[in-house]
N, C-alpha and C positions, 0 to 999 in steps of 0.2 A: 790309470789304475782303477780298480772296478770299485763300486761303492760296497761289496760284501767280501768276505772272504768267502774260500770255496768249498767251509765247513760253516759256512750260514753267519756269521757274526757280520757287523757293520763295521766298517773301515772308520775308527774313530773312536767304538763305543769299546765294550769289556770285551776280551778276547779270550782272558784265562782268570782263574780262580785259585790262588797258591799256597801252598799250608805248609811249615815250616815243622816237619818232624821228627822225632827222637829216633826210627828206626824202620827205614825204607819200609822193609819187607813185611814188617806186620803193617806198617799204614798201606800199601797197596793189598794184602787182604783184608783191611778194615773194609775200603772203600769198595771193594770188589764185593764183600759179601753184604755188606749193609745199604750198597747206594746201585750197584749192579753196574758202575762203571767198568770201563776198560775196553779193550786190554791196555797194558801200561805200557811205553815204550821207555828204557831205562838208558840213562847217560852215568856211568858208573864215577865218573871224576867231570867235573868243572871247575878247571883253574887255568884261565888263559895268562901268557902275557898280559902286561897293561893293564889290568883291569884294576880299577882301582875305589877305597874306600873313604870315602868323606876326604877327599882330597888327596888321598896319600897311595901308594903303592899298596896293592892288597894280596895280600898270598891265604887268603880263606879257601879250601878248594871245599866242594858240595859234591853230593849225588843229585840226579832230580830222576823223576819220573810222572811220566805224561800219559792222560788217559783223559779218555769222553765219556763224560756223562751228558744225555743229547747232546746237545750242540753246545753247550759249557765246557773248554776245556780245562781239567785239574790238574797240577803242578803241588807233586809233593817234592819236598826239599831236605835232604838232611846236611848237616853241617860234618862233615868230614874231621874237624879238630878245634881248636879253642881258639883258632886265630880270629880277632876284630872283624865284625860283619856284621851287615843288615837283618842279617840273621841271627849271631847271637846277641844282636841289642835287642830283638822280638823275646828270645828267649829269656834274657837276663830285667827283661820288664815287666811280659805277663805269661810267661812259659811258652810250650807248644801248641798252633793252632794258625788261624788265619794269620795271612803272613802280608799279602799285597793282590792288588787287582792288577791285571794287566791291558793294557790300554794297545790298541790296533796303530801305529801311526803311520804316514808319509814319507816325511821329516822328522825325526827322531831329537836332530839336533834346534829345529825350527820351533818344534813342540816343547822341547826342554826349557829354551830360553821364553817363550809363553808362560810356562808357567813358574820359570824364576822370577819373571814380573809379578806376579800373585802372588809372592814370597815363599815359595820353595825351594829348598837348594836341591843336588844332584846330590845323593849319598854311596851311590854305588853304580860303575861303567863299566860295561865288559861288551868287547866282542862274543858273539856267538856262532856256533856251527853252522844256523842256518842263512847269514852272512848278516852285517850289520852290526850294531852294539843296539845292546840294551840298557837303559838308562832307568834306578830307583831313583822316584823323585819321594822329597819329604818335606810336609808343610808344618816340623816344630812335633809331629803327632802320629810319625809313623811307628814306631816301635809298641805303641798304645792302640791307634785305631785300623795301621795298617800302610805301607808303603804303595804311590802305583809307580809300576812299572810300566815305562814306552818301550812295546816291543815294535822294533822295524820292520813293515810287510814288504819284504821281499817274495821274489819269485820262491826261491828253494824254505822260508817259511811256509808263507800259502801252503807248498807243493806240500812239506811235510808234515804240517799240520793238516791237514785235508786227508792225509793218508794216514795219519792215526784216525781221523775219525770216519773214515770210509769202512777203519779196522773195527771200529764198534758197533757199527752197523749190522744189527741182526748176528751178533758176535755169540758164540755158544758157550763160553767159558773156557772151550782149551786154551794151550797157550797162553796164558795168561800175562806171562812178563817178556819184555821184548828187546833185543834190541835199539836205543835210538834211532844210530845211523843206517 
C-alpha cells in the first residue's frame, strides 16, 4: 500500500474534515461560496444493513456530500430523521458544525482495537460504497470535541476520492453538485 493517498494525504494522518449539518443544500453553497470548495459529489441516502450505533442496530439514515478544498477533503452530513446517532448526539450536545476527523487506515479493525486500548469505544460501524466499513471511534469526548472516524483505504476509495479531487482541480464552478457514484 502506498504511504499517500492519490489526492496527497498520508496513509495514517487526516484524510477528511466532516461537518454535521441542518440542510445539505445550503451547506454545499455555504462552502462553495465562502471557501471555493468543490464541486460536491452527493450520496442522497446512507443507511446500510448492519450498521450499527453504540452497540446496537442503527437505522439513522444521512445524506453526505464530498468536495475538495486543496487537498482537504469536506464531508458535510445531514441526518435524515431523529433516529439515535453519532450525529444527533453532536447535535443534541453543541448544535451544528465540526463533526469528526477522518483518519486514512490499513486495518480498520487492527487500528480500532489500538485505540480501544487508549480507552475508546466504537460508537458507530457501517459498511460503505467504496468497500470496507468505517468505524466512529470515541474517547468519553466525542459529541463535545469531535469523533474520528477510521476510514478503510481501499482501492475503489483511493480511486474515488482522487476523482473528486482531480474534479476540483482548476474546477470553474459549473456543475456544482454531483453525483456520488
Amino acid at each position: 500500500m502506498a504511504d499517500e493517498l492519490g489526492y496527497g494525504q498520508p496513509m495514517g494522518g487526516i484524510a477528511q474534515t466532516a461537518f454535521v449539518v441542518e440542510d445539505l443544500e445550503s451547506a454545499i453553497r455555504h462552502w462553495i461560496t465562502n471557501t471555493g470548495a468543490g464541486p460536491f459529489f452527493v450520496l442522497p441516502h446512507f443507511l446500510v444493513p448492519g450498521q450499527t450505533y453504540r452497540g446496537e442496530e442503527s437505522t439513522a439514515d444521512i445524506a453526505i456530500a464530498m468536495g475538495f478544498a486543496g487537498h482537504m477533503l469536506m464531508e458535510l452530513i445531514q441526518p435524515l430523521d431523529n433516529n439515535p446517532s453519532v450525529y444527533r448526539e453532536t447535535i443534541a450536545h453543541r448544535g451544528y458544525g465540526f463533526h469528526h476527523f477522518g483518519l486514512a487506515c490499513a486495518d480498520v479493525d487492527a487500528d480500532s482495537l489500538a485505540y480501544q486500548q487508549r480507552g475508546y469505544v466504537e460508537a458507530f460501524r457501517a459498511a460503505v460504497p467504496t468497500g470496507g466499513e468505517v468505524v466512529y471511534l470515541d474517547d468519553g469526548n466525542g459529541p463535545q470535541w469531535g469523533f474520528l472516524e477510521l476510514l478503510p483505504v481501499t482501492p475503489g476509495m483511493d480511486e474515488t476520492f482522487t476523482r473528486f479531487w482531480k474534479a476540483s482541480q482548476g474546477w470553474d464552478g459549473s456543475d456544482p453538485v454531483r453525483s456520488f457514484l
